[in-house]
C-alpha positions in Angstrom: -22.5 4.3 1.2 -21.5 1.3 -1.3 -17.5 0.8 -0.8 -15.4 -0.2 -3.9 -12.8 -3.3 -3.4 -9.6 -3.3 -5.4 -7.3 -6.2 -5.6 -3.6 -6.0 -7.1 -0.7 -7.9 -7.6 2.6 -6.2 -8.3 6.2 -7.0 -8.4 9.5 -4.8 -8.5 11.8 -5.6 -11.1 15.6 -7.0 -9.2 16.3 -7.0 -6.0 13.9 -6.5 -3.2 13.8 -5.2 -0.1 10.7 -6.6 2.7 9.8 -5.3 6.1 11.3 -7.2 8.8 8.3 -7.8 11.2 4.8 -8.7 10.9 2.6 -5.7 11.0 3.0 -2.1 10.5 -0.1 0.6 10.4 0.1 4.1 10.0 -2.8 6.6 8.8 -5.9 7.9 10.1 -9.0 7.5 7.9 -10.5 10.8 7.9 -10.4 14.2 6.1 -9.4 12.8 3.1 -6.8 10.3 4.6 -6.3 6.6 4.9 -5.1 3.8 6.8 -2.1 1.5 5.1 -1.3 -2.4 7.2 1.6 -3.7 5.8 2.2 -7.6 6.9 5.5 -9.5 5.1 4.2 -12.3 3.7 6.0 -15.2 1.7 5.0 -14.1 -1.8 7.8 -15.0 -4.1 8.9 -11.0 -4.0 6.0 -10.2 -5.2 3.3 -7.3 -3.3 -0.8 -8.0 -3.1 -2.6 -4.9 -2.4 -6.2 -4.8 -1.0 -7.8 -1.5 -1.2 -11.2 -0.3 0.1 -12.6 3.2 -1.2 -15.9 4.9 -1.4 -14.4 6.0 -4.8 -15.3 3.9 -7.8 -13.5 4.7 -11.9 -10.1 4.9 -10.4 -9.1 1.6 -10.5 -6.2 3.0 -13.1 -5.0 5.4 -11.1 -4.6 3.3 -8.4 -3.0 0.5 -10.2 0.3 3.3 -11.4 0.3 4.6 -8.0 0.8 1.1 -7.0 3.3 0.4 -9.4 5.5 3.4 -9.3 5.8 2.5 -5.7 6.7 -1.0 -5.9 9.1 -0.1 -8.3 10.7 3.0 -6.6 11.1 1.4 -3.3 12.3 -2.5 -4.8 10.0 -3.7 -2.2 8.1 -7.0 -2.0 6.7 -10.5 -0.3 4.1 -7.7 1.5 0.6 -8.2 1.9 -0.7 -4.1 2.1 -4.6 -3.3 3.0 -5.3 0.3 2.3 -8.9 1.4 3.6 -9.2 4.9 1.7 -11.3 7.6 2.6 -11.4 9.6 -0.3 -7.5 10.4 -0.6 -5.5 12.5 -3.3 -3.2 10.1 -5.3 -0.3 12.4 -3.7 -1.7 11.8 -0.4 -1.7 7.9 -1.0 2.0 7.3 -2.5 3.2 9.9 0.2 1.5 7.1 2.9 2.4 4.4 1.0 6.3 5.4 1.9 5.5 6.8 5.4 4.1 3.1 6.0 7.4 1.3 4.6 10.0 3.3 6.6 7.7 2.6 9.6 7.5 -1.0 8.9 11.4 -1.4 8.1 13.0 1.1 11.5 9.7 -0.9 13.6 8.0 2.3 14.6 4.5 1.5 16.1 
C-alpha cells in the first residue's frame, strides 16, 4: 500500500501557548486510529504538521482540521507527525487535543 505525505504550516492568531517538554506521543495506529508526536520546536509561534495516510483527496479536510485546532487551542512553535491509519476527522481533532493536554501536564 502507497502512503500519502502531507505537509502544513499553520499559525494561531495572538497569543500562544507551547508544550513545555520535548516529546509527547499518544495514539495507537490501528482500527481506524493514529499516532500524534508532538516536539516544541523554535518556530516563530508557528505549528508544522507532518502527516502520513493511506488515504489520498483529503488533503482539504485535513488542512481545516488542522486549522480549527491551531486556532482553538492558541498553540504553536510545535513540530506534530501524525502517522494516520485511516481515521474519522472526529477521531483526529479529538487526538489532536488528547496529545496537547498530554504534552502540556507531561503525561507519558
Amino acid at each position: 500500500m502507497a502512503l500519502h505525505e502531507m505537509n502544513f504550516t499553520l499559525h494561531a492568531d495572538g497569543e500562544i501557548e507551547t508544550i513545555p517538554r520535548d516529546w509527547s506521543h499518544t495514539g495507537v495506529v490501528g482500527s481506524g486510529d493514529m499516532e500524534i508526536l508532538m516536539k516544541h520546536a523554535d518556530l516563530s509561534g508557528k505549528v508544522e504538521v507532518k502527516i502520513v495516510t493511506p488515504v489520498t483527496g483529503f488533503d482539504h479536510v485535513w488542512k481545516m482540521v488542522l486549522e480549527k485546532f491551531v486556532r482553538e487551542a492558541k498553540t504553536g512553535d510545535l513540530k506534530i507527525e501524525i502517522n494516520d491509519n485511516n481515521a474519522t476527522p472526529f477521531i483526529v481533532s479529538m487526538r489532536l487535543k488528547q496529545a496537547l493536554i498530554e504534552a502540556k501536564e507531561g503525561i507519558r
